[in-house]
C-alpha positions, -999 to +999 in steps of 0.1 A: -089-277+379-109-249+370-095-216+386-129-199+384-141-221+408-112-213+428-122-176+425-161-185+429-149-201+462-126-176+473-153-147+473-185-168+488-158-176+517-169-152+549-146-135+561-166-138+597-197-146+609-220-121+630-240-146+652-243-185+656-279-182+638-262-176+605-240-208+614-266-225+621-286-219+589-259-225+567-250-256+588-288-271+585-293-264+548-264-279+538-259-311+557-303-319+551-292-315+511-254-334+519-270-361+536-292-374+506-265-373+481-246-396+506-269-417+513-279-422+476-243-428+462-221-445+492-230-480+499-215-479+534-231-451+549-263-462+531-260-494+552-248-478+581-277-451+585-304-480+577-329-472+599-325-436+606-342-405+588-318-380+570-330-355+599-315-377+623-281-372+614-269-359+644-278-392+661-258-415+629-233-440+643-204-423+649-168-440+627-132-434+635-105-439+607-101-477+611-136-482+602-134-457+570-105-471+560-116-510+561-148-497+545-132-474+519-140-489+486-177-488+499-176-455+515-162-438+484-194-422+460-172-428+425-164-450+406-127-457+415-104-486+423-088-482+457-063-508+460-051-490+427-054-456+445-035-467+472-007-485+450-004-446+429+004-430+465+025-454+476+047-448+444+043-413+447+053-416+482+088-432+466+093-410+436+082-376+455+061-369+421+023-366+436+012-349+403-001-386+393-038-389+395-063-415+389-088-396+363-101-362+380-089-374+412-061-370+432-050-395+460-026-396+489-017-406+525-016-392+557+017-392+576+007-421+600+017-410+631-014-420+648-003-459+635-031-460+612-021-446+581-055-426+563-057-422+522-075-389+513-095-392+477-103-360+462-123-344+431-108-318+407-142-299+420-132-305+459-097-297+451-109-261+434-131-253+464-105-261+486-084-239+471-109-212+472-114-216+504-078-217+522-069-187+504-100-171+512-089-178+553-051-175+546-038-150+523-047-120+545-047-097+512-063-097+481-063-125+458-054-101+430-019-091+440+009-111+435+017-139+462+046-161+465+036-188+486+060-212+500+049-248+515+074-267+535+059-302+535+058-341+537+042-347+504+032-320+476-002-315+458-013-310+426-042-289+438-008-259+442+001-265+411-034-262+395-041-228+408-008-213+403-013-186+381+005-154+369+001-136+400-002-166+426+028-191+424+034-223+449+067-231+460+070-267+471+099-277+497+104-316+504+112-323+538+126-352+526+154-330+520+179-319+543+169-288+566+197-264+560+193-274+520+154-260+522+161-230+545+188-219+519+162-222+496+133-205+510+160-174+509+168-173+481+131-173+469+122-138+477+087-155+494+056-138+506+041-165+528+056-193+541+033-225+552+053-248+576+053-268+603+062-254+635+088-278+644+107-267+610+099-228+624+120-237+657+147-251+638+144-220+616+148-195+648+175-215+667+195-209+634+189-172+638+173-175+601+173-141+582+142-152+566+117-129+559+083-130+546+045-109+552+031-138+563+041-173+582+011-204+585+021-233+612+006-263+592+008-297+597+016-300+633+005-294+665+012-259+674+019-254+707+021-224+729+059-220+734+065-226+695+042-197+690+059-170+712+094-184+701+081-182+662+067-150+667+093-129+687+123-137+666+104-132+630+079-105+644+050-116+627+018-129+640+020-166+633-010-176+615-025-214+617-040-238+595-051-271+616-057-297+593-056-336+591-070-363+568-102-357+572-105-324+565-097-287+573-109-280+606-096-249+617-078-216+603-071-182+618-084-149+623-065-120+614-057-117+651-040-148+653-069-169+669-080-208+659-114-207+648-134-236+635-138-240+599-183-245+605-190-231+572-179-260+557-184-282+587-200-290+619-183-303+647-199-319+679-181-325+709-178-360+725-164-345+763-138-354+782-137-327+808-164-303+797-154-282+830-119-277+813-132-279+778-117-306+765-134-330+740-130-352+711-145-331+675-168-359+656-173-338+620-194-339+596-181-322+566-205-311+542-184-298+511-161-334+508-184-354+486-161-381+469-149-395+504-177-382+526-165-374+562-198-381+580-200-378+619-163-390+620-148-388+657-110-378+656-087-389+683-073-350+689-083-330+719-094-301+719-097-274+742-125-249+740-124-211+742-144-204+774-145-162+759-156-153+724-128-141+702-124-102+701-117-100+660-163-108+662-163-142+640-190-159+660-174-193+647-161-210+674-128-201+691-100-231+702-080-222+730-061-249+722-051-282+700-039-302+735-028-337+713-041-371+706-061-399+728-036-420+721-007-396+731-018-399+767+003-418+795-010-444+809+003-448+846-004-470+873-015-456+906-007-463+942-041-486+942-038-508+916-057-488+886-045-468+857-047-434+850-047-416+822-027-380+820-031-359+787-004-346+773-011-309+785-003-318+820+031-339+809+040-306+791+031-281+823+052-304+846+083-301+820+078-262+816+083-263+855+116-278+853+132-245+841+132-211+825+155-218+800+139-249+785+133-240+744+120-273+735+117-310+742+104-342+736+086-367+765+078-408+756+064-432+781+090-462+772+074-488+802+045-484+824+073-471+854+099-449+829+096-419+810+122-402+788+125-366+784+149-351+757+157-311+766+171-282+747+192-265+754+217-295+764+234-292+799+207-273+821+214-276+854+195-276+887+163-290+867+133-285+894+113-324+898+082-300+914+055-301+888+059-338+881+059-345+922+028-320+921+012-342+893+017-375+908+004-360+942-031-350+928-042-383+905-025-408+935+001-422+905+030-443+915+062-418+905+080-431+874+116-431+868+123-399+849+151-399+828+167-368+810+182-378+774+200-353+748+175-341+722+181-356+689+149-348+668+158-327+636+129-316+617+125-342+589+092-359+573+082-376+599+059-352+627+072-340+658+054-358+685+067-338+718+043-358+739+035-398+732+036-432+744+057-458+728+038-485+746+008-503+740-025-499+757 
């Protein structure tokens, strides 16, 4: 990988954005000349935009990852095998070496949590301006002093390793290993920045960990609200985000703290769910990811839109929050007959209700009638059934049983899901 493109990227990376003209600009220049390269050199979008003029993109069917993943060997502009791409990350998956690659390009898998399990392809090229670019929003100093840069994750990458350098060096931590094992580590390492997911942060605090570091990243996961002020009070730094998935980086944030939208490399529509409340579906269209192109791609997450601009001035738009998945909603039956649908922001208010000394837990639909919620700390007494009563009240839903069950996740590979449904639709 060539670090000067690393650097190149790095310093053409805004730090913030004055107004949404400039956003806009960037945003229409760059998708009008990302568009015909597509079109020219995938055979699936070529098929699938037949019919439409390149300045109708924001009109293009919309795909979700079933359909790029079915299509993949046809949506791919290179020259690449990808049953033999997917073979290479399953045996990386098994060896926990991901420093194989299939010529210039590296390949790996998503963690699967949604049930459908994505394969990222990516260029040497999109790996350097990748690079670039995520130091550019996460460092929060300059490039030229010396970082030690710890990543607790699922999988490694070879992009780390490729622009490690004398004064920036990667420090990878397999969650496949056991927790106490990696936070022994990460101790003894004498780190500057730590990238985790939050979940392993938690675990982190409620083990009193003497860690200490300039700069902590929640990666990964979905951070939530309580994670943040837990993370934050007990380490005393502002805990910094990067919201990424398989198809992309999508967010990162300001030096306040804030998720912002990545649109300099992206745009991002909004398919609404509540647009009174904010909340919508992001369909991207990322304009930098050429070998896997990621073309008005509709992601199952919520999200829940800022309704005030940020105070740090980046005109890029501002998340209030990441609230889940689609398919992490409860699906209830009311007291007519129908089903309703509660997102898991309103599972996780009616929990919070239940007491002021709850520090984490975990809630599963197991039937249409029974949900399971697993509380820490164990033993809390007196546990208040309001906010649920409150919720069944206002959408009509027939109450279901509500169990309370020890908490048993441990921070491991797999993603914590605190809100989900086990059932099918």
């Amino acid at each position: 990988m060539s670090k000067l493109t690393t650097l190149i990227r790095y310093f053409r990376t805004p730090k913030r954005f004055k107004s949404r003209q400039k956003i806009t600009k960037l945003q229409e220049k760059a998708v009008e000349k990302h568009i015909k390269f597509v079109r020219h050199n995938s055979p699936f979008y070529r098929k699938l935009w037949d019919g439409y003029d390149d300045s109708q993109w924001r009109e293009f069917p919309i795909i979700e990852k079933s359909v790029m993943m079915e299509n993949l060997q046809e949506l791919i502009t290179v020259d690449l095998d990808v049953a033999q791409a997917k073979k290479l990350a399953q045996k990386a998956e098994k060896s926990r070496d991901f420093s194989s690659k299939i010529g210039p390009y590296s390949i790996g898998f998503s963690s699967g949590t949604s049930g459908f399990r994505g394969m990222h392809i990516v260029s040497e090229a999109e790996q350097a301006t990748w690079a670039g670019f995520m130091l550019a929003r996460g460092l929060g100093s300059s490039i030229f002093k010396k970082h030690r840069i710890g990543l607790v994750l699922r999988a490694n990458s070879n992009t780390y390793e490729s622009i490690g350098s004398s004064r920036i060096k990667f420090l990878f931590y397999d969650l496949m290993k056991p927790i106490d094992e990696l936070h022994k580590a990460i101790l003894n390492d004498n780190l500057d920045m730590l990238i985790c997911p939050p979940s392993v942060l938690s675990y982190f605090v409620d083990m009193d960990s003497k860690i200490t570091v300039k700069r902590l990243v929640s990666a990964a996961e979905v951070l939530e609200e309580t994670d943040r002020q837990k993370i934050e009070s007990h380490f005393g730094l502002t805990l910094h985000q990067f919201y990424s998935s398989t198809e992309g980086e999508i967010g990162a944030t300001c030096e306040l703290g804030k998720l912002h939208l990545n649109e300099d490399i992206m745009v991002v529509q909004k398919e609404w769910i509540d647009e009174e409340k904010g909340w919508y579906h992001p369909i991207i269209t990322d304009f930098r990811r050429k070998t896997q192109p990621i073309i008005r791609y509709r992601m199952n997450d919520i999200l829940v839109s800022s309704k005030t601009p940020c105070p740090c001035g980046d005109a890029r738009e501002l998340i209030h929050s990441v609230m889940g998945r689609s398919d992490d909603m409860f699906h209830l039956p009311t007291l007519d007959g129908t089903t309703e649908f509660v997102v898991p922001d309103l599972i996780r208010r009616a929990i919070m209700r239940m007491s002021d000394e709850i520090t984490d837990y975990i809630a599963v639909q197991k039937t249409t009638d029974k949900i399971e919620i697993q509380l820490k700390p164990e033993g809390l007494e007196n546990l208040s059934m309001v906010g649920f009563q409150d919720l069944w009240d206002s959408k009509g839903i027939k109450p279901p049983v509500v169990e309370i069950i020890p908490y048993t996740h441990v921070p491991s590979t797999t993603k914590l899901r605190r809100v989900f449904r086990e059932i099918a639709d």
